[in-house]
py3Dmol code that shows the C-alpha trace and the ligand (Angstrom):
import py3Dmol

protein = """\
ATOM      1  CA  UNK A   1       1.218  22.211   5.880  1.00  0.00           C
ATOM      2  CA  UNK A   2       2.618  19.182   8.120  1.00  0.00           C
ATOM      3  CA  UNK A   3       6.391  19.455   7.510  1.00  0.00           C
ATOM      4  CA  UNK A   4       8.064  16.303   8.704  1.00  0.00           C
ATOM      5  CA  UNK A   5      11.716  16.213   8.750  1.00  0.00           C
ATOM      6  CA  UNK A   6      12.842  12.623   7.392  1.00  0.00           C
ATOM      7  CA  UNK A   7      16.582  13.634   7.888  1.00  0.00           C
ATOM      8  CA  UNK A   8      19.350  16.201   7.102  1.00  0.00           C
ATOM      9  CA  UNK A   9      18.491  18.251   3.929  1.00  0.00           C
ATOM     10  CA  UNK A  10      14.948  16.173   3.393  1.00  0.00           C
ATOM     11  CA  UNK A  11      11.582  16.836   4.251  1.00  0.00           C
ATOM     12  CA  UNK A  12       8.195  15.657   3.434  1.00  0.00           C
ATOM     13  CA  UNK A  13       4.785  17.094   3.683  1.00  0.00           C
ATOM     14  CA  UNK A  14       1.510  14.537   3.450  1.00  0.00           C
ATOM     15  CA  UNK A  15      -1.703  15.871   2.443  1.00  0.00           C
ATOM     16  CA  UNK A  16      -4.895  13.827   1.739  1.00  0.00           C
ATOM     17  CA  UNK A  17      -5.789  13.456  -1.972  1.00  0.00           C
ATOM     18  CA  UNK A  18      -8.442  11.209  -3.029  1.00  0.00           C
ATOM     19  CA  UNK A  19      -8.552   8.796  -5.960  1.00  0.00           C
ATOM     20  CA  UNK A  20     -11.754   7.235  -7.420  1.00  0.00           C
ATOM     21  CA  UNK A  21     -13.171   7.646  -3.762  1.00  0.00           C
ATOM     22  CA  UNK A  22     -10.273   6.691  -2.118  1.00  0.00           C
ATOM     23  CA  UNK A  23      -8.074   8.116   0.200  1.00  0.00           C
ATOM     24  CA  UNK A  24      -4.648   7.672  -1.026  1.00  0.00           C
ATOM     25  CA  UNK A  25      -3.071  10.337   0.350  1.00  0.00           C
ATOM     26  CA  UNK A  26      -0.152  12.207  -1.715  1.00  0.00           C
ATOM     27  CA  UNK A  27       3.015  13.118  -0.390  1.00  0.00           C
ATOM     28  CA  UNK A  28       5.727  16.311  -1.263  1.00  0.00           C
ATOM     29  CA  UNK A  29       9.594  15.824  -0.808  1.00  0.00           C
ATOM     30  CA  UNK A  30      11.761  18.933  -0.180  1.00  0.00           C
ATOM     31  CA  UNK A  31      15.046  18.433  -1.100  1.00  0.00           C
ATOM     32  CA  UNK A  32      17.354  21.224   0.007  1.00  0.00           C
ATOM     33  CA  UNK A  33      20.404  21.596  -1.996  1.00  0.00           C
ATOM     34  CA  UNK A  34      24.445  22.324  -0.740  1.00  0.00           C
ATOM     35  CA  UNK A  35      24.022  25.652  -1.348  1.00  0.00           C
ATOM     36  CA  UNK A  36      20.714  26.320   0.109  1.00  0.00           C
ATOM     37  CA  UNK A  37      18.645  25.884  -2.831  1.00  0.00           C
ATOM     38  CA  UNK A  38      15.696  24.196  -2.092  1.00  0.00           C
ATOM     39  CA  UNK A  39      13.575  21.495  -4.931  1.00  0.00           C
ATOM     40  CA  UNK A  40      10.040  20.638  -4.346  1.00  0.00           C
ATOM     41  CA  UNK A  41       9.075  17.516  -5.705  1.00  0.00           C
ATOM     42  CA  UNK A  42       5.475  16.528  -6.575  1.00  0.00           C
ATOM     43  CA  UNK A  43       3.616  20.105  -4.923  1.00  0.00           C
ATOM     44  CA  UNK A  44       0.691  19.461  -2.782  1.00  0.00           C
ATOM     45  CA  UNK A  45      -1.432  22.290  -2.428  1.00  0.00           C
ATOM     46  CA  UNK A  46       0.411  25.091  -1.257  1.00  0.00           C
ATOM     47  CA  UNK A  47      -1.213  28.159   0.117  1.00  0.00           C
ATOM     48  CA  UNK A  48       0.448  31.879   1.026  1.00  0.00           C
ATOM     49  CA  UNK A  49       0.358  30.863   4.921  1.00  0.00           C
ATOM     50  CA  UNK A  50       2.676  27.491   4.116  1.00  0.00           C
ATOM     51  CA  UNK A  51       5.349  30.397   2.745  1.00  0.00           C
ATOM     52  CA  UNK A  52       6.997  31.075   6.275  1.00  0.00           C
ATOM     53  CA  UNK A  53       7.751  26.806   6.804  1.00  0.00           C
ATOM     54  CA  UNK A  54       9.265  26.986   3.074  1.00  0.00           C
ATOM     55  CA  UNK A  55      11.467  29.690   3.444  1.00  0.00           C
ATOM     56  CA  UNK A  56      12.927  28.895   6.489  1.00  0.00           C
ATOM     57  CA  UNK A  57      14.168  25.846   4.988  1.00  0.00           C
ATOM     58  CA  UNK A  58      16.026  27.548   1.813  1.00  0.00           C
ATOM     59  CA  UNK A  59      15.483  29.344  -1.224  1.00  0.00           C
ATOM     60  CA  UNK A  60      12.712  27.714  -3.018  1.00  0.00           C
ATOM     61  CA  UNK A  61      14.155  27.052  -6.225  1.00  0.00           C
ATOM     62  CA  UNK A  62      12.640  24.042  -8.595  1.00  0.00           C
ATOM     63  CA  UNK A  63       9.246  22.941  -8.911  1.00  0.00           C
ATOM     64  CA  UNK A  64       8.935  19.715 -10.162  1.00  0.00           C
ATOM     65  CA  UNK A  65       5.895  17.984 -11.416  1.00  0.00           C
ATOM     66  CA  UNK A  66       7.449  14.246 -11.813  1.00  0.00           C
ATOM     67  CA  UNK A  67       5.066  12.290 -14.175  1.00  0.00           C
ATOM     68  CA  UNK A  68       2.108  13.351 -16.207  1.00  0.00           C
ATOM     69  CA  UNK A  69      -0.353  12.380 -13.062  1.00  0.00           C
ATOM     70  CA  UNK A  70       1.068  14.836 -10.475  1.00  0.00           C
ATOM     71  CA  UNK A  71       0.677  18.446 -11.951  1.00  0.00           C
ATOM     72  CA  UNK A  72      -2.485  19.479 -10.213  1.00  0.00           C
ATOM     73  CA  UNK A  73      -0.818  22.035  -7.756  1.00  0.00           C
ATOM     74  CA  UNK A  74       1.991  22.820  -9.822  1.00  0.00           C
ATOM     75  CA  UNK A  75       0.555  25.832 -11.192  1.00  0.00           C
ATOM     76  CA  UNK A  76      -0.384  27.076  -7.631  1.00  0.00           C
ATOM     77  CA  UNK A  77       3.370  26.301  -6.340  1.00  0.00           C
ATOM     78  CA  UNK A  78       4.450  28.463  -9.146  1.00  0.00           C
ATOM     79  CA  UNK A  79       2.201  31.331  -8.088  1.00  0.00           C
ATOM     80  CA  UNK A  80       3.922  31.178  -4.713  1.00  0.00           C
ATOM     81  CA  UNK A  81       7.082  31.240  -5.623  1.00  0.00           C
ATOM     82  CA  UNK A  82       7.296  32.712 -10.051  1.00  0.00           C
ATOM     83  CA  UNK A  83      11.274  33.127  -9.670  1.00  0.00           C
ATOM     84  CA  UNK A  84      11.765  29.304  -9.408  1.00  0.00           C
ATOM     85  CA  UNK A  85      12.055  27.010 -12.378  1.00  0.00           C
ATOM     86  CA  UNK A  86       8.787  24.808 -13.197  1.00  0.00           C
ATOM     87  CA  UNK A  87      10.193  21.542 -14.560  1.00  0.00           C
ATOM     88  CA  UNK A  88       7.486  19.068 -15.939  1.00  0.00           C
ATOM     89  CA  UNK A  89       8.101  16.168 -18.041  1.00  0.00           C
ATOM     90  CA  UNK A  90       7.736  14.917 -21.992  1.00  0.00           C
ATOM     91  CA  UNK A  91       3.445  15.490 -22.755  1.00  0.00           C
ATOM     92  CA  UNK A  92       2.421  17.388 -19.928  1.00  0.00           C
ATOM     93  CA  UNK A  93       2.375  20.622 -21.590  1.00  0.00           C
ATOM     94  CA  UNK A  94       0.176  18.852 -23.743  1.00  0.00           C
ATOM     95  CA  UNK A  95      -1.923  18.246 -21.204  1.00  0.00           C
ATOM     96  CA  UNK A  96      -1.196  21.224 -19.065  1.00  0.00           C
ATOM     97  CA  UNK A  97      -1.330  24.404 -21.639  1.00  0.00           C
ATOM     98  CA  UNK A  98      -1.791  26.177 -18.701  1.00  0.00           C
ATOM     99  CA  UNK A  99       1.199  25.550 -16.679  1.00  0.00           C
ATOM    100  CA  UNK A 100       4.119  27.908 -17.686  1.00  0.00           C
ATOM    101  CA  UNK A 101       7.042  25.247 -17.752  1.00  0.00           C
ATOM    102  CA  UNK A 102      10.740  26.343 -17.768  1.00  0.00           C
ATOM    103  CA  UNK A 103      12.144  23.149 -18.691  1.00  0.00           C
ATOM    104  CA  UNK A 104      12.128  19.225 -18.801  1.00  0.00           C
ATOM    105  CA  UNK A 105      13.463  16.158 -17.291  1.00  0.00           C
ATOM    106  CA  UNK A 106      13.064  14.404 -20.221  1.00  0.00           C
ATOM    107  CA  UNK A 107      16.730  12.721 -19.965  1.00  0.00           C
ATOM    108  CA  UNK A 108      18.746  11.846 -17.035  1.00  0.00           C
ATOM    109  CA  UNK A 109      20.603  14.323 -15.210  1.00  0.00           C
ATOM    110  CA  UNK A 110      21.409  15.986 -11.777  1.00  0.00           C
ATOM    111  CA  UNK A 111      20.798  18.902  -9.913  1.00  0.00           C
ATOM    112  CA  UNK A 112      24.096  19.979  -8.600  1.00  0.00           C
ATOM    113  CA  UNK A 113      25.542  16.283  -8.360  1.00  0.00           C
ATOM    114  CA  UNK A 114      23.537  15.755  -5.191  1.00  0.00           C
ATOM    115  CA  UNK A 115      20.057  15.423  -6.493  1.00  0.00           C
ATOM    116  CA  UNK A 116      20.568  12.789  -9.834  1.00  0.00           C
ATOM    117  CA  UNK A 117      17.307  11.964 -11.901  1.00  0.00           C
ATOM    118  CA  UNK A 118      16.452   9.620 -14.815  1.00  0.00           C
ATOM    119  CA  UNK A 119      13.226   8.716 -16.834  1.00  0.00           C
ATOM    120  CA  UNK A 120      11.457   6.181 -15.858  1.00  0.00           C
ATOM    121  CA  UNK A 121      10.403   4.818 -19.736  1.00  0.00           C
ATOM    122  CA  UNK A 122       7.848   2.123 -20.647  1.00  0.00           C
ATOM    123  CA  UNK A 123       5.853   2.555 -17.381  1.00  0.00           C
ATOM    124  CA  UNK A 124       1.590   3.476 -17.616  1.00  0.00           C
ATOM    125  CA  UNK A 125      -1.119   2.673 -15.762  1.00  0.00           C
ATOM    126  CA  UNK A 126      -4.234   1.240 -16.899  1.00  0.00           C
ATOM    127  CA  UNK A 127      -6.983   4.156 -15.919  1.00  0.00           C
ATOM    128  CA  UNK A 128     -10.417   2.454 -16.852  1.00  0.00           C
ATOM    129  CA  UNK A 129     -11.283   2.996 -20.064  1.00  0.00           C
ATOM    130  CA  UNK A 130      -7.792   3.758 -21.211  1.00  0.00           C
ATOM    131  CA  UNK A 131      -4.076   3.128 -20.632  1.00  0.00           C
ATOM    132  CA  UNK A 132      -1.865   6.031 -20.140  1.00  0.00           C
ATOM    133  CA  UNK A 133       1.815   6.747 -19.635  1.00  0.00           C
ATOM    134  CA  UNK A 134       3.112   8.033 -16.281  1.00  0.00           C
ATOM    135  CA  UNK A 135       6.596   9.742 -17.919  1.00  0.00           C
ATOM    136  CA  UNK A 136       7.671   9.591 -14.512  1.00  0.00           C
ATOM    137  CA  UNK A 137      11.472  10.997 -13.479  1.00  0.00           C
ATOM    138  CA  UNK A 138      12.596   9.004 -10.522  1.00  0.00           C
ATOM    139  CA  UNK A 139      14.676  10.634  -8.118  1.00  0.00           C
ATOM    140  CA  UNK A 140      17.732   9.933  -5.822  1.00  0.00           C
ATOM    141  CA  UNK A 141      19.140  11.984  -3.002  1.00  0.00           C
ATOM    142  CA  UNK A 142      23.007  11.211  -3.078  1.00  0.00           C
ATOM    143  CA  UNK A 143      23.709  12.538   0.745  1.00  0.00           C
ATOM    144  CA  UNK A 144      20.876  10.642   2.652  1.00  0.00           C
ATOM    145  CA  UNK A 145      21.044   7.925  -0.176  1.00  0.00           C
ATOM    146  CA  UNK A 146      17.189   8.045  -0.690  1.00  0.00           C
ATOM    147  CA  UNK A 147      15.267   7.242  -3.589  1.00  0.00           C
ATOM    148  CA  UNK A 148      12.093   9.321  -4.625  1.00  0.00           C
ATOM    149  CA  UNK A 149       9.325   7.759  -6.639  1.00  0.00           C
ATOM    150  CA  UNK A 150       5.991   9.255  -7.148  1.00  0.00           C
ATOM    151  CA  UNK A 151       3.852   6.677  -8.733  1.00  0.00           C
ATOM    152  CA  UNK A 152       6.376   3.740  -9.868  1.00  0.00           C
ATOM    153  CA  UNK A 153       5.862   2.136  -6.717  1.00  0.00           C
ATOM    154  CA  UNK A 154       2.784   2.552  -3.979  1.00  0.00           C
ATOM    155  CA  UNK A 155       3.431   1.373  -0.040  1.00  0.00           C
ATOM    156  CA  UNK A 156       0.092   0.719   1.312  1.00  0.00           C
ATOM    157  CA  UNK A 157      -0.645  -1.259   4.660  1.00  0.00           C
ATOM    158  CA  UNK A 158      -2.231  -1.273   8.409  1.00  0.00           C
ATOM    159  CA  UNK A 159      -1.642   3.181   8.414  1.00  0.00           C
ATOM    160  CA  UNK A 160      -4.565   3.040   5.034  1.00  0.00           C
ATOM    161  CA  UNK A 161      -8.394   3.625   5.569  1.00  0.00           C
ATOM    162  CA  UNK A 162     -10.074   0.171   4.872  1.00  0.00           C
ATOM    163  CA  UNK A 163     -11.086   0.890   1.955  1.00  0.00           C
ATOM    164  CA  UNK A 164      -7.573   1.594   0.820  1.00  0.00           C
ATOM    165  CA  UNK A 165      -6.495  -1.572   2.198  1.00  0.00           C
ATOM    166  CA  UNK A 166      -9.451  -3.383   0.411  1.00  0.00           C
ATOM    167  CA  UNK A 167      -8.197  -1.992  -2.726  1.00  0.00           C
ATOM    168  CA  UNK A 168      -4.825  -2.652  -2.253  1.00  0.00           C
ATOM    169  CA  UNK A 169      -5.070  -6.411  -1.623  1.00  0.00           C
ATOM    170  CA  UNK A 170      -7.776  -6.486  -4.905  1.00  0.00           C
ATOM    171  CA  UNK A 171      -5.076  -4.919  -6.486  1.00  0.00           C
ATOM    172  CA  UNK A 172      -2.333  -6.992  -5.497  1.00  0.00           C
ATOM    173  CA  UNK A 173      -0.225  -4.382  -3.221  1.00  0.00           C
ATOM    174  CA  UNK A 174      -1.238  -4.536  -0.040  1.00  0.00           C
ATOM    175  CA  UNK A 175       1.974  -4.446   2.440  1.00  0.00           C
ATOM    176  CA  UNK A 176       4.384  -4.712  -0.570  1.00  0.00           C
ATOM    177  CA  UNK A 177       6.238  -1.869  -1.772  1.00  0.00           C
ATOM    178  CA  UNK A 178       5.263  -2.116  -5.258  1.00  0.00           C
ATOM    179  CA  UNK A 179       3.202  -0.692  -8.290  1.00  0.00           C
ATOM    180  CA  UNK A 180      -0.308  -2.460  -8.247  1.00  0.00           C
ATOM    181  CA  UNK A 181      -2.399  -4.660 -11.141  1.00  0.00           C
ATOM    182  CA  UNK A 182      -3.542  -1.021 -13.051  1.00  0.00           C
ATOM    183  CA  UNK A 183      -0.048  -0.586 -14.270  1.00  0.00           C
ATOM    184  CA  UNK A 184       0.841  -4.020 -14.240  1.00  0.00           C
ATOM    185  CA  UNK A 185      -1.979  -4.474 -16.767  1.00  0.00           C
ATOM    186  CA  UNK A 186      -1.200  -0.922 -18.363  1.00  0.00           C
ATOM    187  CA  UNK A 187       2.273  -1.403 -19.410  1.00  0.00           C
ATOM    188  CA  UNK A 188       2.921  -2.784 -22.690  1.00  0.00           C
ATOM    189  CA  UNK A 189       6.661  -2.317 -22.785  1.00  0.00           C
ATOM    190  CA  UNK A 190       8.149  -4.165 -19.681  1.00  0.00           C
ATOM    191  CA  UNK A 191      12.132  -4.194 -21.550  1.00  0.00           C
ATOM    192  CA  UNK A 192      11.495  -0.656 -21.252  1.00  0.00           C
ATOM    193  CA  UNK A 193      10.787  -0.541 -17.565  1.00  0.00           C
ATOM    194  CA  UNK A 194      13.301  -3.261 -16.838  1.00  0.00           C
ATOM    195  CA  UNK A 195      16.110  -1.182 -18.608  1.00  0.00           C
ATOM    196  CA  UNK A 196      14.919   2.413 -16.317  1.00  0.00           C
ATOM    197  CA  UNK A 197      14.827   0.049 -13.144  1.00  0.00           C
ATOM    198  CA  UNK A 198      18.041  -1.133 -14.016  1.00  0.00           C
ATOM    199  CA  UNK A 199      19.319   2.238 -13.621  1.00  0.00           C
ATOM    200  CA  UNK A 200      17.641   3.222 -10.852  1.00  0.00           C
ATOM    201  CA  UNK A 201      18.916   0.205  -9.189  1.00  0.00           C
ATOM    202  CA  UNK A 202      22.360   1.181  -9.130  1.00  0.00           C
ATOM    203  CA  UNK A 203      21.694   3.913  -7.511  1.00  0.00           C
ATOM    204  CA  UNK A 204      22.952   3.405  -3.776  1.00  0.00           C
ATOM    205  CA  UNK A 205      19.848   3.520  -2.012  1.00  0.00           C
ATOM    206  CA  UNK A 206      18.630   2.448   1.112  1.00  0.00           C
ATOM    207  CA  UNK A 207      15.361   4.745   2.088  1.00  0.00           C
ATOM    208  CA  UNK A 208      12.604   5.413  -0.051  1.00  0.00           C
ATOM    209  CA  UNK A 209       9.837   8.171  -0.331  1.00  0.00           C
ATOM    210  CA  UNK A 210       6.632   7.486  -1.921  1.00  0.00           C
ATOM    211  CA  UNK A 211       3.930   9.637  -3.458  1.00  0.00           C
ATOM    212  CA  UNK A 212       1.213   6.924  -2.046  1.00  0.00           C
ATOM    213  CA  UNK A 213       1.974   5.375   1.281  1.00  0.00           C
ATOM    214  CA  UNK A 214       4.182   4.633   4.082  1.00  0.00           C
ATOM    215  CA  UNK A 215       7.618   5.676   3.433  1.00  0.00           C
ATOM    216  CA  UNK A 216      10.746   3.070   3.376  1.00  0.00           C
ATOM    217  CA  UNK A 217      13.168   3.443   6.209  1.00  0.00           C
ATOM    218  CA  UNK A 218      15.929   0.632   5.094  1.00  0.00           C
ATOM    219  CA  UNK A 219      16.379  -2.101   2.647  1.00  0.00           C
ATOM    220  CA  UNK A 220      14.339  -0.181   0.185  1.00  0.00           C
ATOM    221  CA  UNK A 221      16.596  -1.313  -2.415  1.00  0.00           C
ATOM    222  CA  UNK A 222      16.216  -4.960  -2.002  1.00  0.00           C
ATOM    223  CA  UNK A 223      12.322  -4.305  -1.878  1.00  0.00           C
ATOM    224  CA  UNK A 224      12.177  -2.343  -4.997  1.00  0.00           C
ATOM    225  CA  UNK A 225      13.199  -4.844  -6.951  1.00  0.00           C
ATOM    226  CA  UNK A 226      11.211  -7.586  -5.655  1.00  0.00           C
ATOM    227  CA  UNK A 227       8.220  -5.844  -6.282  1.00  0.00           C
ATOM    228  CA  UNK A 228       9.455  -4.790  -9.713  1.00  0.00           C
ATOM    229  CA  UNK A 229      10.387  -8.920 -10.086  1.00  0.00           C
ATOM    230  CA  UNK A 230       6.823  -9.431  -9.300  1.00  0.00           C
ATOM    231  CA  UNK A 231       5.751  -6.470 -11.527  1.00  0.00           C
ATOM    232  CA  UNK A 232       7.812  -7.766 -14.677  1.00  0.00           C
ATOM    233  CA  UNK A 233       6.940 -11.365 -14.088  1.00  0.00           C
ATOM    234  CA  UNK A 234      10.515 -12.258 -13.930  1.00  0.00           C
ATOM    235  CA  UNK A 235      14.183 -11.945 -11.565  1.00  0.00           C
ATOM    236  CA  UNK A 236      16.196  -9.609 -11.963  1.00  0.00           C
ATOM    237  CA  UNK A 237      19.667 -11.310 -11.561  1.00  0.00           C
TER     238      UNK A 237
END
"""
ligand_1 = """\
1
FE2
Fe -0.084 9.340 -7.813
"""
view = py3Dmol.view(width=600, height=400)
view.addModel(protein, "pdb")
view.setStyle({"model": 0}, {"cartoon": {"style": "trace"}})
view.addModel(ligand_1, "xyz")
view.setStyle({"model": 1}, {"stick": {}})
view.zoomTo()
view.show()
């Protein structure tokens, strides 16, 4: 596991994933908690020998698998560590019958006041042949004022493999913090993202993690919603 420390009380470890034969990378954020608790956002594939980095953070506490896309180590994350709470989202028991979920984050909410979330509604990404809803919880970190997105917006740039870059610019986000064409195309109700952004956006942010590319340092807010202007064809005033 490469644990990077992004600043007090936040952590992130990359891991390559591939995605229709491209490497996209995917991205875990380890929140620890006031009281030692730690949340794992988004699980990459955890094995027994990652256990000694975890624990020496905090008490591994929530698992959280943030849309209906990122589940697929969930279930070994839980294995790890069966006294934490596996939090999934609205439909992914549906699609996950297997994963033994403890609760949802179906509504917004916080985890101890320092760790706020809210649905991200509307948003779904057009997956050739269909179109299908993300149900994504967004994420903020009140202390280090960061927000945490796993597939509502993408970063990609110079740090991609070419063909990652290739399909970003075909795709319309190459070097923009933004989501690319595929949801663009897949989302049908745009009042609905406009009204979750909305909310997100006053949220005082300034860093952002992603799932899927480089992570923001500063002004994250300011490029948020300019992608999302470019995303819901209009400005956001
Ligand atoms: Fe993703």
């Amino acid at each position: 596991m490469n644990l990077i420390s992004i600043t007090e009380n936040l952590w992130a470890t990359p891991q390559p994933l591939q995605f229709f034969g491209l490497e996209i990378g995917t991205r875990m954020t380890i929140v620890r908690l006031g009281n030692g608790d730690l949340v794992l956002i988004s699980p990459i594939h955890l094995r027994e020998s990652d256990r000694p980095q975890l624990d020496a953070l905090g008490t591994v506490r929530h698992i959280i698998a943030p849309n209906l896309f990122h589940h697929l180590f969930a279930g070994q994350a839980q294995a790890l560590y069966p006294e934490a709470t596996l939090w999934g989202i609205e439909g992914l028991a549906e699609k996950r019958s297997d994963l033994q979920l403890d609760g949802l984050l179906n509504q917004a909410g916080s985890f101890e006041g320092e760790l706020d979330y809210v649905p991200f509604e509307g948003f779904a990404a057009w997956i050739p042949p269909r179109i299908v809803a993300a149900n994504e919880t967004v994420f903020f970190h009140r202390p280090s004022r960061t927000l945490i997105v796993t597939d509502t917006a993408f970063n990609f740039g110079e740090g991609d493999t070419l063909g990652t870059q290739l399909a970003a610019r075909v795709l319309g986000s190459y070097n923009q913090l933004r989501p690319t064409r595929l949801e663009k195309w897949g989302t049908r109700d745009k009042d609905a993202v406009e009204r979750s952004l909305r909310r997100v956006l006053n949220w005082d942010f300034d860093r952002i993690i992603l799932t899927h590319g480089a992570i923001v340092e500063s002004e994250g807010k300011a490029k948020l919603k300019e992608g999302y202007e470019w995303f819901l064809g209009r400005s956001l005033v």
